[in-house]
N, C-alpha and C positions, 0 to 999 in steps of 0.2 A: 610404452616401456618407461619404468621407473628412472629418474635420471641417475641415480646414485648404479643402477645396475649399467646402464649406458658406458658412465664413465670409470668406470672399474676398468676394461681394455686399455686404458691412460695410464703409463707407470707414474705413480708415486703423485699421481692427481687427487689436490685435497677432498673431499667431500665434505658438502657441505652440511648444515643441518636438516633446510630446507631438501626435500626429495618429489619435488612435482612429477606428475607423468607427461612424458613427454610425446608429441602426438604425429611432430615430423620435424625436420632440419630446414635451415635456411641458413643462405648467405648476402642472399638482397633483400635489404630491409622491407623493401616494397613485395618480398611474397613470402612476408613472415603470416603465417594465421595461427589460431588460439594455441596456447600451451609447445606454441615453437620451440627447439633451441637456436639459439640466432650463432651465427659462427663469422667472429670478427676477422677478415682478410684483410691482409696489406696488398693491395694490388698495385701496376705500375703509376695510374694517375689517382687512385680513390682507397683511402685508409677503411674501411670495413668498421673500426672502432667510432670513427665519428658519426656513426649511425644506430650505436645501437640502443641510444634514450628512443630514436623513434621505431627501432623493433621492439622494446616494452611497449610502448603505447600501442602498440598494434596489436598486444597478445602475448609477446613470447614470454616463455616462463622461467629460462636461463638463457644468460650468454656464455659464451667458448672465445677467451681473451689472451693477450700478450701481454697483459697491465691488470692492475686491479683498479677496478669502477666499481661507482657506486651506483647501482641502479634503482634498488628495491626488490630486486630477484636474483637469484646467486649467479655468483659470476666464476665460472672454473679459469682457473690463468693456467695458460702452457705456453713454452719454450714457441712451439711453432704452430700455429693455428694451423696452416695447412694441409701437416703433416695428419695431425691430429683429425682433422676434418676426414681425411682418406679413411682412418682406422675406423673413429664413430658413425661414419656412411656404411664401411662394410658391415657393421656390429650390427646396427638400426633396422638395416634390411636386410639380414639375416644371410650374411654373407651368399649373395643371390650366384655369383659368379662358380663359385664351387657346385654349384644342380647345372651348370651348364658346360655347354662343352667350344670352348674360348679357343678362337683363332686370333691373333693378333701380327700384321703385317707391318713392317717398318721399311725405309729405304727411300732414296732421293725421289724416283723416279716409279712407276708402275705402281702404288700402292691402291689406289681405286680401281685401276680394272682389275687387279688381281684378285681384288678383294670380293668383287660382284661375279668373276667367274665361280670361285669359292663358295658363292651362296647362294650359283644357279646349281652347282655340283650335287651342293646338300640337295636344296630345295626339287632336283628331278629325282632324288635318292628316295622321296619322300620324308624328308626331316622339316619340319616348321623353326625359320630361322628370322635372324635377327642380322641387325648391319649396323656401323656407325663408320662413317666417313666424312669426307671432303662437299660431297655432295648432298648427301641427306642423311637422318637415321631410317630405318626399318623396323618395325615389329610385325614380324607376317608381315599380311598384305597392307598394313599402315605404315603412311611415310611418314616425316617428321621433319623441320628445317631444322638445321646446326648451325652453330656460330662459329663451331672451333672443328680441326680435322678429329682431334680426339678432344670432347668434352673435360670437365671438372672430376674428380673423385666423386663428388656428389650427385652431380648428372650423373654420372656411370652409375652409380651403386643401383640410383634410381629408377634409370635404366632397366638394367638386369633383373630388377625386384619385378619390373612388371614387364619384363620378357619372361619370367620364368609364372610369370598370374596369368598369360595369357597363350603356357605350355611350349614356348620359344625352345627348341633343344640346343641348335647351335648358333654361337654368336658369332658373325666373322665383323672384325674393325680394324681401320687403319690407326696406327699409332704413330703420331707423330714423334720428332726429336725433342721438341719444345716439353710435350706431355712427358717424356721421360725425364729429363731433369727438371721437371717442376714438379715430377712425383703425382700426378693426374692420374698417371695408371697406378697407384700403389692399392695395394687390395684385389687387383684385378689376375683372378687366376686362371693362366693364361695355362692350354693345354702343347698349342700349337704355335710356334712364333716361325715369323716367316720374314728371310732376307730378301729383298728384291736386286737394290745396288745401293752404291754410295760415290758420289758425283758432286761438285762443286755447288753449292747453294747452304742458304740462314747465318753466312758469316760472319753477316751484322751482329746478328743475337752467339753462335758459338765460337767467331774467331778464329781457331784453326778449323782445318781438316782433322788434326788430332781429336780436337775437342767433339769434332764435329761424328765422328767416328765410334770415340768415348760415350755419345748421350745413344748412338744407336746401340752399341752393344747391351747397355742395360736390358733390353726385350728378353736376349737369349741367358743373362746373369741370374734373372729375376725369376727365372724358371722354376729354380730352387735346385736342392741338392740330393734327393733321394731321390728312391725310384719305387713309385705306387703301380702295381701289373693291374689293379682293379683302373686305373687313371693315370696312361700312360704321359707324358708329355716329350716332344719332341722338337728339335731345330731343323727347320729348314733352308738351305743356305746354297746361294749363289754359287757354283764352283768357277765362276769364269771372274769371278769379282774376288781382287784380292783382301778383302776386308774382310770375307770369311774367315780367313786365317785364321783372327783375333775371334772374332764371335765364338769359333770353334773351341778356343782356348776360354772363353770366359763361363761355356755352358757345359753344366752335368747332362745334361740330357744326349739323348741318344742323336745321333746329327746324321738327317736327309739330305741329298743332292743334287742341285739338277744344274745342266748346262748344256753349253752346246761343242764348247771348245776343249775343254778341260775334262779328262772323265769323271764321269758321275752317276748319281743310281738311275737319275731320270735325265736322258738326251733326249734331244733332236737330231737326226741326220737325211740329208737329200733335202735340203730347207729350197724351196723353189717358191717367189713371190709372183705377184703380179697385182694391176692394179685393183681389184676387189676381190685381195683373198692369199692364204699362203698355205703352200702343201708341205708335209715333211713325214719322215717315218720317227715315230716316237718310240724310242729304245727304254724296256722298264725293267727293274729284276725280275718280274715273270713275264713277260713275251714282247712281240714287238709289234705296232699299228701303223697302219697309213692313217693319216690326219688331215681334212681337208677345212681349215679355217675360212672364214668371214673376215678376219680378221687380215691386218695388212701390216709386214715389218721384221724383223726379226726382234726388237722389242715384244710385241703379239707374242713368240716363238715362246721368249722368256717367262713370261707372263701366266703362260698357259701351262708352262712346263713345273713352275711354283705351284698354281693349284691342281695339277695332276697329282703329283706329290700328296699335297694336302690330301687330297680326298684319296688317294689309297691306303695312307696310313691311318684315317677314317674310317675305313674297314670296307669305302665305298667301289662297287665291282669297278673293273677298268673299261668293261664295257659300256657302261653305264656314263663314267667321265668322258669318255670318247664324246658319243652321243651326246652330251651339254655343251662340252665345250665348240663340237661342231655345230650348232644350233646359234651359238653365243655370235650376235650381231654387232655387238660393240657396246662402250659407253658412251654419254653423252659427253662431248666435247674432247675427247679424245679421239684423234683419228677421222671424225667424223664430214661422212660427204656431206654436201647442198647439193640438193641435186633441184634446177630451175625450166631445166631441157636444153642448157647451153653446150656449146661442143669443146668443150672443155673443162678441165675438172676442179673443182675446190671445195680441200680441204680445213675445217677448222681442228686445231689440237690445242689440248694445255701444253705445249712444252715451254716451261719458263726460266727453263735448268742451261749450261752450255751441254751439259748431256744430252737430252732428251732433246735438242733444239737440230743438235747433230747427229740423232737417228731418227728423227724424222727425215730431216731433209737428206739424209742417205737411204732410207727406205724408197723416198720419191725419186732419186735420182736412177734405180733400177726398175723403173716402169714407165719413168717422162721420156713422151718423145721428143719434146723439144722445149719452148723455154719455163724455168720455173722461178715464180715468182714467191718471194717471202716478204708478208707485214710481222714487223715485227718491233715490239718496246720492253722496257724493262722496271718495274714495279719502283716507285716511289716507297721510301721509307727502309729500304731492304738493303740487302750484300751489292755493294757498288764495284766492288771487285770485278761480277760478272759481266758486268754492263760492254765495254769492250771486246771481252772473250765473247761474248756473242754476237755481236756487230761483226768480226772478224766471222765466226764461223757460216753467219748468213752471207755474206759478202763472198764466202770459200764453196760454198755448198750451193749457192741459188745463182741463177743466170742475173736476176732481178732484185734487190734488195730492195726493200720499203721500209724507213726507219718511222717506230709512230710514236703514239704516248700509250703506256698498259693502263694501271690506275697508277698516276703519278702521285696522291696521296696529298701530304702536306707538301712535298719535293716543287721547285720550278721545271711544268716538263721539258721546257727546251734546253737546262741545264745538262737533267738524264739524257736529252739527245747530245749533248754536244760530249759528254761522259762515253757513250757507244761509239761517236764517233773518232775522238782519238785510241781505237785499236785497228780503224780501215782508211789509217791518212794512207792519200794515193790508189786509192779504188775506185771503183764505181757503185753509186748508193742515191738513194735520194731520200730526202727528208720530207715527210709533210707531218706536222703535230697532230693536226686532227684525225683521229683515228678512221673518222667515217669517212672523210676525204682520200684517207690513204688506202681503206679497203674498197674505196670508189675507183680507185686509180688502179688499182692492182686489174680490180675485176674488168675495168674498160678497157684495156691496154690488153689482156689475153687472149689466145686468137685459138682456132683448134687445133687440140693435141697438146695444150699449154698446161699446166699445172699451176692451183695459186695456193700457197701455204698462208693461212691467216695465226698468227701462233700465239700463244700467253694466257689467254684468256679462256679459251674452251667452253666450258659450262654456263660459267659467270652472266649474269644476266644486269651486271651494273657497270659504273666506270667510276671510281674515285677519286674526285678530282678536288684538292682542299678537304673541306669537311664536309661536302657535299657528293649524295650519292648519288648517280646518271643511272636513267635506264638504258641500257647497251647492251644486246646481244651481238656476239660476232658473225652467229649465223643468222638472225635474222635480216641482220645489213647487209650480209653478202647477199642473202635470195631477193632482197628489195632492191640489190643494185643489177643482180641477172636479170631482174626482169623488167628495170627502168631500163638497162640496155635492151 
């Protein structure tokens, strides 16, 4: 693509004389190749412009600036590179997102399992899908690592350019809070947005709940304002969470509902748990089902009730959703057993929220026969706020408290413990920092019939401690420690 037709989509962007072809986009100087446009970021520790004599030298044929520089190859200045980056990603790759059919899930809590239920629903419909989360990306049956929960504008665009080169129909992704007001998702056209909840967590970075509330609404704002019958778009929103309210208030779109308390278009009712699995009757505007999950919690309940939702207004039968969603074994590090052949049960979860930390450990409370044990720490570098509110809530909810370190980060971790531990002055808790020691302790100490909640980490296969990164799984240390016992 000519650079001059590129940046035409740029209001009131000069043109320059020079009009090279341009052959791809970069923003890290190190994967600029020939006839690039190099695209200068201001990021939190690294300016993007102090690199971009060595993206000339590498090739590129224009930079996209906040300044004007002199390089030897034109340099277009705009107000905000970022923004700009979003627009010329969609332009470049032919606005990829519009040929597919865009699910995008936001909220404190449930955004990966809901999202992978989502793209078992397509994917048994027969539809060749796509994912971007917390845990990996997808193209088909190709995985992918992520750095980020929701990628850059430019990852995305790029993304989508070859989800749709390799016949991808639907995308489903988690959209983080961060990615919305930093504008990551801009360009990205979303058919389907999806509420889960909104729960205490990223204080550090949004400071209120207001704010915090404010960056999730963008999902359902951004939807846009008309209404396409060829490309319908719609919300789908929480009704038992009061933050719909506002999302309801901020989207044109036609607005889905599910819950369990509150009425709604899609319930649950007769929710009966147990320990490997939860039944209920799922209430729909056309008929009504027994549901027998894999799945374990009334979180599960929600979860499942979001992409039932999705995938009817997908046009996908209910028979069909049934059938996935009962099949659906779980995510990886949510929820999930060790199973070692001890007579006793342990689970690993991500909950690293005071929400999601107290339904778990109220899920386990309707199924433990007797004591339940919770490891649990609070992430370095992040909302210190929480840090307490959760010490108390494990100390409320679990027989057994284990106080550990998560990835403590740059942070002192026995600081963050002593931060958890003024919310359970006059409890009972114990502290051990080492995280393997304290999932050691947890696992030796439980007898049969016990339950051990290992919580924070889930998936994570590291531990950050400084600026160095630990190989640490949660479940593999617990099955190493069932079977050292």
């Amino acid at each position: 693509m000519k650079l001059h037709t590129l940046i035409r989509a740029l209001p009131f962007a000069h043109l320059p004389k020079e009009n090279p072809e341009i052959s791809g986009l970069a923003q890290d100087n190190r994967l600029v190749t020939e006839n690039s446009l190099f695209i200068c970021i201001k990021g939190w520790t690294v300016d993007g412009h102090e690199f971009a004599k060595d993206a000339v030298a590498r090739g590129a044929a224009a930079v996209l600036a906040e300044k004007p520089m002199e390089l030897g190859v034109p340099v277009i200045v705009v107000k905000d590179t970022k923004r700009a980056m979003a627009i010329l990603s969609d332009v470049f790759y032919g606005q990829p997102s519009r040929q597919l059919h865009m699910v995008g899930i936001t909220g404190t809590n449930g955004k990966t399992t809901t999202s992978h239920i989502i793209e078992k629903i397509y994917r048994d419909a027969g539809r060749c899908t796509g994912l971007i989360g917390t845990m990996y990306m997808k193209i088909g049956d190709e995985t992918f690592k992520t750095k980020n929960t929701t990628p850059d504008s430019l990852t995305l665009q790029k993304t989508f350019h070859e989800m749709v080169e390799k016949h991808v129909t639907d995308c489903v992704m988690e959209v983080s809070s961060h990615a919305l007001i930093q504008g990551r998702v801009h360009g990205c056209d979303y058919d389907i947005a999806v509420f889960t909840n909104l729960t205490q967590d990223h204080l550090d970075y949004h400071k209120t709940m207001a704010e915090y509330r404010r960056a999730k609404s963008l999902l359902f704002s951004q939807l846009g304002n008309s209404y396409n019958q060829n490309k319908p778009k719609y919300a789908v929103l929480n009704a038992d969470d009061p933050a719909s309210k506002e999302f309801e208030q901020v989207t044109a779109a036609p607005v889905v509902t599910y819950g369990i308390d509150a009425p709604a278009d899609f319930m649950a009712k007769n929710i009966d748990m147990h320990a490997h699995g939860t039944t209920f009757t799922l209430v729909t505007p056309y008929e009504e089902q027994e549901v027998n999950l894999q799945l374990v919690g009334k979180f599960s309940v929600y979860n499942v009730l979001a992409a039932v939702a999705a995938g009817c207004i997908s046009n996908v039968p209910l028979s069909s959703i049934v059938k996935s969603v009962e099949e659906m074994e779980g995510v990886r590090g949510r929820f999930e057993l060790v199973k070692g052949g001890q007579d006793f049960t342990v689970i690993v979860d991500y909950a690293h929220t005071p929400d999601s930390l107290e339904n778990v450990l109220k899920t386990v409370q309707q199924f433990a026969k007797k004591k339940i044990f919770v490891v649990v720490g609070c992430g370095g570098d992040r909302d210190k706020t929480k840090r307490p509110v959760m010490a108390k809530i494990a100390c409320q909810y679990a027989t057994d408290a284990i106080f550990t370190s998560d990835n403590p980060r740059s942070e002192d971790p026995l600081e963050i413990l002593r931060e958890m531990e003024a919310g359970v002055k006059g409890l009972a808790y114990d502290v051990i920092p080492d995280r393997r020691e304290a999932i050691k302790t947890a696992v030796s100490r439980a007898q049969k019939g016990d339950v051990v909640i290992i919580a924070g980490k889930g998936h994570e296969t590291y531990q950050i401690i400084g600026s160095e990164v630990h190989d640490f799984d949660d479940r593999k240390v617990a099955l190493d420690m069932i079977k050292e016992r």
